[in-house]
C-alpha positions in Angstrom: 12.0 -8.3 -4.8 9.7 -5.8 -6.8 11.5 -2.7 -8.6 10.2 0.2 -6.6 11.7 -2.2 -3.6 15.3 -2.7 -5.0 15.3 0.8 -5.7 14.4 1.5 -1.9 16.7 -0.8 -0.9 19.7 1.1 -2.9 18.3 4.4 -1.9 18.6 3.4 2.0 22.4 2.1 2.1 23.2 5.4 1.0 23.4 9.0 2.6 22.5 11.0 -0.4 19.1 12.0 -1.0 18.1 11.5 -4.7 14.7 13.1 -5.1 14.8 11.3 -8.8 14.8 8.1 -7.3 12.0 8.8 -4.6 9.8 10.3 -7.0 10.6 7.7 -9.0 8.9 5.2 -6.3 6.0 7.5 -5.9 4.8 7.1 -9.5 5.6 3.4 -9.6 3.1 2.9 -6.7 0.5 5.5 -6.4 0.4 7.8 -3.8 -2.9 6.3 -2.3 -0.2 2.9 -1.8 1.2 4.4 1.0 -2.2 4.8 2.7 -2.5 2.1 5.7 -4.7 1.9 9.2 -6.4 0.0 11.4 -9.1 1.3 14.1 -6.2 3.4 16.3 -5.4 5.4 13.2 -8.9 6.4 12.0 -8.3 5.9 8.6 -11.8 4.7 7.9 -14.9 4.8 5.5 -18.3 5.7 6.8 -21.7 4.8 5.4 -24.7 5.5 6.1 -27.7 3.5 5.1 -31.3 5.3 5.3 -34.8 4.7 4.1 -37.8 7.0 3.6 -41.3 5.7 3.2 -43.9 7.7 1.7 -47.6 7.0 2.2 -49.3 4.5 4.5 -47.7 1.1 4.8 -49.9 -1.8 4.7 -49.2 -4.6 7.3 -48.5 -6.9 4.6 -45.8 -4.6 3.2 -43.7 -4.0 6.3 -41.2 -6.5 5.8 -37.6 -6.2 5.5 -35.9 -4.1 2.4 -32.5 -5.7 1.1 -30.1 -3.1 1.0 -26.9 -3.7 -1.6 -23.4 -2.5 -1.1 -20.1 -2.5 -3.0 -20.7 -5.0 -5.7 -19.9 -2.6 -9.0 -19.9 -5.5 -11.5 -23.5 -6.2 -10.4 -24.7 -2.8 -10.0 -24.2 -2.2 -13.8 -27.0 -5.1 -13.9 -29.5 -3.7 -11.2 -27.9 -6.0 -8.0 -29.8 -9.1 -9.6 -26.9 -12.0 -7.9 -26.8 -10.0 -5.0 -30.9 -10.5 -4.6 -30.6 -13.7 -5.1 -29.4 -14.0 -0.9 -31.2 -10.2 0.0 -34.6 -10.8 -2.4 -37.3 -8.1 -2.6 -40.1 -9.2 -0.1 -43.5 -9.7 -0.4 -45.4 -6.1 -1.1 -42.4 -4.3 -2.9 -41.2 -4.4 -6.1 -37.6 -2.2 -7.6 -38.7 0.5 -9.7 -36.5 1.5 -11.8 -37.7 5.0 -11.9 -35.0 5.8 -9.8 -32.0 3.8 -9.2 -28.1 4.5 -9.2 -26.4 7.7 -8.1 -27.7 10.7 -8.4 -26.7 12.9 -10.7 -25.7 10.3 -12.8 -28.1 7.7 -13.5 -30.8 8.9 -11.0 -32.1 12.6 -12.5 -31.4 14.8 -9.2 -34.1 17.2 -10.6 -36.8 14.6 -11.0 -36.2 13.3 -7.5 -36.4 17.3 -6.7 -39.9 17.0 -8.4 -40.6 14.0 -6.9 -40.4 15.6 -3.5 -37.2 13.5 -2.3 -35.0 16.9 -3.1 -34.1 17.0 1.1 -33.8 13.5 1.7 -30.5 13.0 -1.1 -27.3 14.9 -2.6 -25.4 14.3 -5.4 -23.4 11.2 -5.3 -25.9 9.1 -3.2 -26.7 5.7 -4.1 -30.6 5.0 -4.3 -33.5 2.5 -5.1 -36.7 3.3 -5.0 -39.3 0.4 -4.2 -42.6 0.6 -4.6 -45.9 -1.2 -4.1 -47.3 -4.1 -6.2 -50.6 -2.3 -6.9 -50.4 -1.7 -10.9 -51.3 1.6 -11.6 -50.2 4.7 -9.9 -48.5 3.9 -6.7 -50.2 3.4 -2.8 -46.9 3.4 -1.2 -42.5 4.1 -1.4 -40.0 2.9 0.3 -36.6 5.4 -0.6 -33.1 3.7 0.0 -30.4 5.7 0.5 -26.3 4.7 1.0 -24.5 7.6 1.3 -20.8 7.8 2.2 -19.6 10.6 4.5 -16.1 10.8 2.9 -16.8 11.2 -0.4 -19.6 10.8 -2.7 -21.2 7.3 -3.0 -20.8 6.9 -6.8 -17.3 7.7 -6.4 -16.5 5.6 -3.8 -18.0 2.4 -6.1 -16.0 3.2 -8.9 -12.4 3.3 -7.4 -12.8 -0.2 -7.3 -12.1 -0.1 -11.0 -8.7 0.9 -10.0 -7.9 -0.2 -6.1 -8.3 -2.8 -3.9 -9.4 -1.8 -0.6 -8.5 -4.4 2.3 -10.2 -3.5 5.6 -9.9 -5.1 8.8 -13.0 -4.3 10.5 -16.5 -3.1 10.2 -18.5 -1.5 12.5 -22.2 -2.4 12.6 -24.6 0.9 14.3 -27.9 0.7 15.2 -30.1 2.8 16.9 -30.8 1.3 20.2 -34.6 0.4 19.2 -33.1 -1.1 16.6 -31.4 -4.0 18.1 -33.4 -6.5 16.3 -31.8 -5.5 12.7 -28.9 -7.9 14.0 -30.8 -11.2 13.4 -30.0 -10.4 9.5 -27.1 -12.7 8.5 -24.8 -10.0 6.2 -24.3 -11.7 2.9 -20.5 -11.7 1.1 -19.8 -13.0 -2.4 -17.9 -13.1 -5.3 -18.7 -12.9 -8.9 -16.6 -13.9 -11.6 -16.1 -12.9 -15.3 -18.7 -15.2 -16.6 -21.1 -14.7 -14.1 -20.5 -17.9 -11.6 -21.1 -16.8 -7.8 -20.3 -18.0 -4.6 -21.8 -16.3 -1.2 -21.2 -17.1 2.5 -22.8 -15.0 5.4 -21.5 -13.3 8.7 -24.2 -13.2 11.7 -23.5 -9.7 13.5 -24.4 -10.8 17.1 -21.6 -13.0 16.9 -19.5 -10.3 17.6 -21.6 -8.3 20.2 -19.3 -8.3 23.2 -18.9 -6.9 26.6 -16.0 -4.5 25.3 -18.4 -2.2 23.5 -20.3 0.1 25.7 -23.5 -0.7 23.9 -25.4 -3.6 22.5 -26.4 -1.8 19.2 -22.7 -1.7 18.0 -21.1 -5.0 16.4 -17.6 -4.6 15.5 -17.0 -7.2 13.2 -13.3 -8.6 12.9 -12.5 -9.2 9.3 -9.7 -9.4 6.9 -11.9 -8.6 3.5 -10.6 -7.3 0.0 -12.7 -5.3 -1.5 -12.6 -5.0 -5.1 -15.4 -4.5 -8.4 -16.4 -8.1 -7.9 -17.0 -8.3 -4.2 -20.9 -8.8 -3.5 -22.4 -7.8 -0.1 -26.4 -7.2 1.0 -28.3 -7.6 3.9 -32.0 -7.2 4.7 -32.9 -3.6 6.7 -36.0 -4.6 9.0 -39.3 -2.2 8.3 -38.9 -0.9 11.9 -34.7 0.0 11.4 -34.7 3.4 9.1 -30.7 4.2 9.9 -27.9 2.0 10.0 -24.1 3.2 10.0 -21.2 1.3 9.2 -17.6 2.5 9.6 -14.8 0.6 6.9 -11.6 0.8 9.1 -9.1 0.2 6.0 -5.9 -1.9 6.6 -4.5 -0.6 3.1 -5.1 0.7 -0.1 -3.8 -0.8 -3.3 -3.8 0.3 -6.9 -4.9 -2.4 -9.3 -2.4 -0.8 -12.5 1.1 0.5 -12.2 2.8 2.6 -14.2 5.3 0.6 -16.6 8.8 1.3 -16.7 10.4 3.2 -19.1 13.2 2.0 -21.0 
């Protein structure tokens, strides 16, 4: 039995209420350890995924654009394990003119500039992919993963600090869109050395007669989510908006505060 359990323990034989001791527990787990839920108590995350193209697409180029999530070890590297399973297809290269959050490592006024100003907000997570031309640029493709809760950037790095364990994700499409489902979704892990292992999820697996619509896939899944967990899938040419909704079992810190003695 952990401390800030005997210490509960004590605290519920008896009738006196010792804040000391409760406050006591409080700091020893982090507020954020009380937080559970499951789909019934809407304690969820919700992302949405979006792309912009700019210019006229060749038919050559409209091919499916790998889109990255969670992963933070490997975003300090540009996603290049998680590409290994979601590669860049043919007619699209990463430009590294903008990539990462804005604000931070993507220049919010150059993206202004750039005329993206109304399509992003501080905190968004972006990529910009553009043609294989050479010189100047025919045609962009603008990834965006936003999260509705909090920013983006913010969201990646608590995983310095917590593990998130979720229990289900759901998969939206727009109903044209029904076809984005024949892309596998991609999980791994990275270690400290860089050794990776992957396995993949096919979302019409869980497609049932429960959900109202086909375009939603409510994946059942008992996932840990922490700076090392990889995930990508490909976003087909024709799909520009995809939502998922994180419902989170818990919510655990990574450090604890020692004891004092």
């Amino acid at each position: 039995m952990k401390s800030y359990e005997k210490k509960l323990f004590q605290h519920l034989q008896t009738e006196r209420v010792d804040k000391k001791i409760l406050s006591g527990l409080k700091n020893e787990l982090g507020s954020i350890a009380f937080m559970k839920g499951n789909p019934l108590t809407k304690t969820e995350i919700s992302l949405t995924i979006e792309k912009l193209y700019i210019g006229q697409i060749p038919a050559a180029a409209q091919t499916p654009i790998p889109v990255p999530l969670f992963g933070l070890t490997d975003f300090y590297s540009g996603y290049p394990k998680t590409n290994i399973v979601v590669p860049v297809n043919n007619g699209w290269v990463i430009n590294g003119l903008f990539f990462g959050i804005v604000g931070f490592t993507a220049n919010l006024a150059a993206m202004v500039a750039a005329g993206f100003g109304a399509f992003v907000r501080l905190g968004d997570f972006i990529i910009l992919y553009a043609d294989v031309v050479g010189v100047g640029f025919a045609y962009l493709c603008l990834l965006r993963i936003r999260c509705e809760n909090i920013a983006y950037g913010t969201f990646l790095n608590s995983f310095v600090s917590d593990l998130i364990t979720i229990n289900t994700i759901r998969y939206f499409v727009p109903l044209a869109n029904i076809n984005q489902f024949i892309n596998p979704i991609f999980f791994g892990t990275q270690s400290l050395f860089g050794k990776t292992k992957f396995d993949s999820i096919d979302p019409r697996m869980y497609i049932t007669n429960k959900d109202p619509q086909q375009q939603i896939s409510d994946i059942p899944i008992d996932l840990p989510i922490d700076k090392n967990l990889l995930c990508g899938f490909q976003m087909e040419f024709a799909c520009n908006i995809i939502n998922w909704t994180l419902f989170v079992e818990k919510v655990e810190p990574l450090t604890y505060k020692r004891e004092k003695r």
